[in-house]
Backbone as JSON, one array per atom type, in Angstrom:
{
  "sequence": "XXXXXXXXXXXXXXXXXXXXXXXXXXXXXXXXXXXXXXXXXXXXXXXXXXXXXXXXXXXXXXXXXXXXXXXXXX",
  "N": [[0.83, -1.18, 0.0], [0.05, 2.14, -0.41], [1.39, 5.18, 1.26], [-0.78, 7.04, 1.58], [-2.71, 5.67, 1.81], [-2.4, 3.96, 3.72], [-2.27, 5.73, 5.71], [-4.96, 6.99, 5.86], [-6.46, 4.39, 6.24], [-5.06, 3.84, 9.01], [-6.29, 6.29, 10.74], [-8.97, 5.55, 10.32], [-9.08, 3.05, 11.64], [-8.41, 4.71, 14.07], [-10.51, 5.88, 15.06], [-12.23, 4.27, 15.2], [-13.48, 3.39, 12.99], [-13.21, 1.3, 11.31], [-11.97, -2.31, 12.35], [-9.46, -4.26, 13.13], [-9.26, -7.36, 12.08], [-7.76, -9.97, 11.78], [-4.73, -11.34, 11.13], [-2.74, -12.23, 8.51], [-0.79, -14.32, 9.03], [1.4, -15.78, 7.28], [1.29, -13.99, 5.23], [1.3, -11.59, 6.07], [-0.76, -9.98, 5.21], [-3.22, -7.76, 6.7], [-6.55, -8.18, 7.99], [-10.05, -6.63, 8.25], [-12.36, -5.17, 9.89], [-15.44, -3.83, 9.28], [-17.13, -1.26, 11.04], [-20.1, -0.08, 12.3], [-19.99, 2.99, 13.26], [-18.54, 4.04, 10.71], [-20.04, 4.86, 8.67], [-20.73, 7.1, 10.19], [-17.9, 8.67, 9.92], [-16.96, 8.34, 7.7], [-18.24, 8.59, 5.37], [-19.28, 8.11, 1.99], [-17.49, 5.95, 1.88], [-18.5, 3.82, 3.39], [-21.15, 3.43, 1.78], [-20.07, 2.86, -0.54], [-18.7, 0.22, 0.38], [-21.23, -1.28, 1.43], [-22.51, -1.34, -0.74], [-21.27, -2.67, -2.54], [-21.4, -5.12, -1.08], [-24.32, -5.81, -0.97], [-24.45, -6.15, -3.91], [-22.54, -8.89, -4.0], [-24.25, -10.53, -3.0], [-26.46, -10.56, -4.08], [-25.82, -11.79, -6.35], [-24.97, -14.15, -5.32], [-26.63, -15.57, -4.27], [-28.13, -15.94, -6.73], [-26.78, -17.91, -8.08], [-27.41, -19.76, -6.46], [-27.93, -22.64, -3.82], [-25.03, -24.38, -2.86], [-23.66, -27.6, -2.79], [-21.52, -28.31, -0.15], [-18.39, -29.78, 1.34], [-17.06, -30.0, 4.48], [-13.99, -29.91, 6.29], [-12.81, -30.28, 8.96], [-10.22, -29.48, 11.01], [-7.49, -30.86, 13.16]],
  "CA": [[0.0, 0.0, 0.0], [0.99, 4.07, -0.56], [1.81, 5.76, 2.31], [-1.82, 8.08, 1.82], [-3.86, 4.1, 2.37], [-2.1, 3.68, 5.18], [-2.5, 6.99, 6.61], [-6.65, 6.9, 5.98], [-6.75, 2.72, 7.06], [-4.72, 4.35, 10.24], [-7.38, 7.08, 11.19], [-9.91, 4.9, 10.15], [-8.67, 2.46, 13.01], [-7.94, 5.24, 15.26], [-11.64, 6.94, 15.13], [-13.34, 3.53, 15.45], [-14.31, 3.4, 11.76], [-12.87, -0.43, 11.09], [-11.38, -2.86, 13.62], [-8.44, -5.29, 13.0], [-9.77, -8.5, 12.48], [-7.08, -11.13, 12.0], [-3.4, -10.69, 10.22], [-2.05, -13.79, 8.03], [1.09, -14.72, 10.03], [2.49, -16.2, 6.2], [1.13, -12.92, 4.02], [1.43, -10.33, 6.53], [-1.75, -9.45, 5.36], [-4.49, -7.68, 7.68], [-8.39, -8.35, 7.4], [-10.76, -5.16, 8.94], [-14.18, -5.31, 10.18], [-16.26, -2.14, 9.42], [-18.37, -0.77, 12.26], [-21.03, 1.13, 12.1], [-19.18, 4.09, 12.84], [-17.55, 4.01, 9.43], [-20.88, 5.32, 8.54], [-20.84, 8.73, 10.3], [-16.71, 8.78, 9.95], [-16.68, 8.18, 6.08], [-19.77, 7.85, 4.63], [-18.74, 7.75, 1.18], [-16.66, 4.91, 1.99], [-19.32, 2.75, 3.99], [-21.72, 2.86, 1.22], [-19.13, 1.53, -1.48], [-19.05, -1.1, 0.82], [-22.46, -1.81, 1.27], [-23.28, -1.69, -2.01], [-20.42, -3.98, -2.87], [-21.54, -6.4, 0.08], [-25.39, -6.01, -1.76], [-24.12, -6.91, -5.4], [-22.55, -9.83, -3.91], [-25.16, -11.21, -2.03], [-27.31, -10.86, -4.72], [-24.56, -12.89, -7.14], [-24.95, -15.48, -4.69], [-28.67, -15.89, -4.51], [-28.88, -16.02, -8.47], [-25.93, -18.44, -8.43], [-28.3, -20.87, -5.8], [-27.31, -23.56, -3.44], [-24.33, -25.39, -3.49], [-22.86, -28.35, -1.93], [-20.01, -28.23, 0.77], [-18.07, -30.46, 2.15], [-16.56, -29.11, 5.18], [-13.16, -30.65, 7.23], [-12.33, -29.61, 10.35], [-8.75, -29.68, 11.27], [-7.93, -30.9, 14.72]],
  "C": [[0.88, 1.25, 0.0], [1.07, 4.1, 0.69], [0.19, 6.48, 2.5], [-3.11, 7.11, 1.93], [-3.54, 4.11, 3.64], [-2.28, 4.85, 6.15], [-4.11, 6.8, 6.92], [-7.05, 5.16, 6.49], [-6.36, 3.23, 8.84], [-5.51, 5.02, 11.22], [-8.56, 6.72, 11.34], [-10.35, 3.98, 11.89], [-8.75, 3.29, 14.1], [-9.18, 6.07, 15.96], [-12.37, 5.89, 15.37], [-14.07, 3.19, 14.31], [-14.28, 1.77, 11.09], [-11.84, -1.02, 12.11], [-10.3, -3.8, 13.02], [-9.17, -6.25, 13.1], [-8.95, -9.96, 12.38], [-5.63, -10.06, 10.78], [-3.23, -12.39, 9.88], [-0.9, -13.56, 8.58], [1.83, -15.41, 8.39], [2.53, -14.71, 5.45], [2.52, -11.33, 4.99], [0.55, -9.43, 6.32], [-2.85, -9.17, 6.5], [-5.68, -7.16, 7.29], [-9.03, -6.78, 8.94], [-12.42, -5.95, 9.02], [-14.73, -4.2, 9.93], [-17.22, -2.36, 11.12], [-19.3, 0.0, 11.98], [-21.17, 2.55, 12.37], [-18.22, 4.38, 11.74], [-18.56, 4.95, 8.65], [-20.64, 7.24, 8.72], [-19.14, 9.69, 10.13], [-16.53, 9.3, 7.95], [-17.96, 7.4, 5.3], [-19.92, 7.47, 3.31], [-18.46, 6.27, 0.96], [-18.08, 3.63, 2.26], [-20.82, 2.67, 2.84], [-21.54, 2.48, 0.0], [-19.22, 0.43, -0.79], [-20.31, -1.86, 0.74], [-23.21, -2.6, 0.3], [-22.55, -2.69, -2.64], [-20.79, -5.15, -2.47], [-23.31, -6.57, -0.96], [-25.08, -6.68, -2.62], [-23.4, -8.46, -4.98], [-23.04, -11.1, -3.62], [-26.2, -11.95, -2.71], [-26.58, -12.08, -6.41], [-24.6, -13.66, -6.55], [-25.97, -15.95, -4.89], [-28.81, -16.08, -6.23], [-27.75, -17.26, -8.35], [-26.63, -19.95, -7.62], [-27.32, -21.73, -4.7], [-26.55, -24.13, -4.08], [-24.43, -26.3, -2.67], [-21.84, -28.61, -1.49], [-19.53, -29.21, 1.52], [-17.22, -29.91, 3.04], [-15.48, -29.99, 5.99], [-13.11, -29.45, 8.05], [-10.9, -29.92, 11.01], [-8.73, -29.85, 12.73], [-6.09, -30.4, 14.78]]
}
C-alpha cells in the first residue's frame, strides 16, 4: 500500500471506523471489520461497501445452493 492508504486505514482504526480483524502470520496481510461508525466517519466509503456487500449477495442468490463439504482440522 501508498503511504496516503495507510495513513486513511490508520485514522480509520484510530476513530473507530474499522477494527483489525485477524493478520495472516504467512502474508502479513491484515483483514478489517467495518463498524457502524464508518458510517458517520466516512460515509462515502461505507456505502461503497455496502453496495459492494449487496451486489454480492445478490450474485450469490442467483448463483443458488451449493454443496459443501466441510473438514475440520484438529
Amino acid at each position: 500500500m501508498d503511504a496516503k492508504t495507510d495513513a486513511l486505514i490508520e485514522h480509520l482504526v484510530l476513530q473507530g471506523g474499522i477494527e483489525i480483524a485477524d493478520i495472516n502470520l504467512e502474508t502479513g496481510e491484515t483483514y478489517y471489520n467495518i463498524t457502524d461508525k464508518l458510517k458517520e466517519i466516512y460515509p462515502e466509503l461505507y456505502q461503497d461497501l455496502e453496495d459492494q456487500f449487496k451486489h454480492h449477495l445478490f450474485v450469490l442468490n442467483k448463483i443458488g445452493p451449493k454443496s459443501m463439504t466441510w473438514r475440520i482440522r484438529n
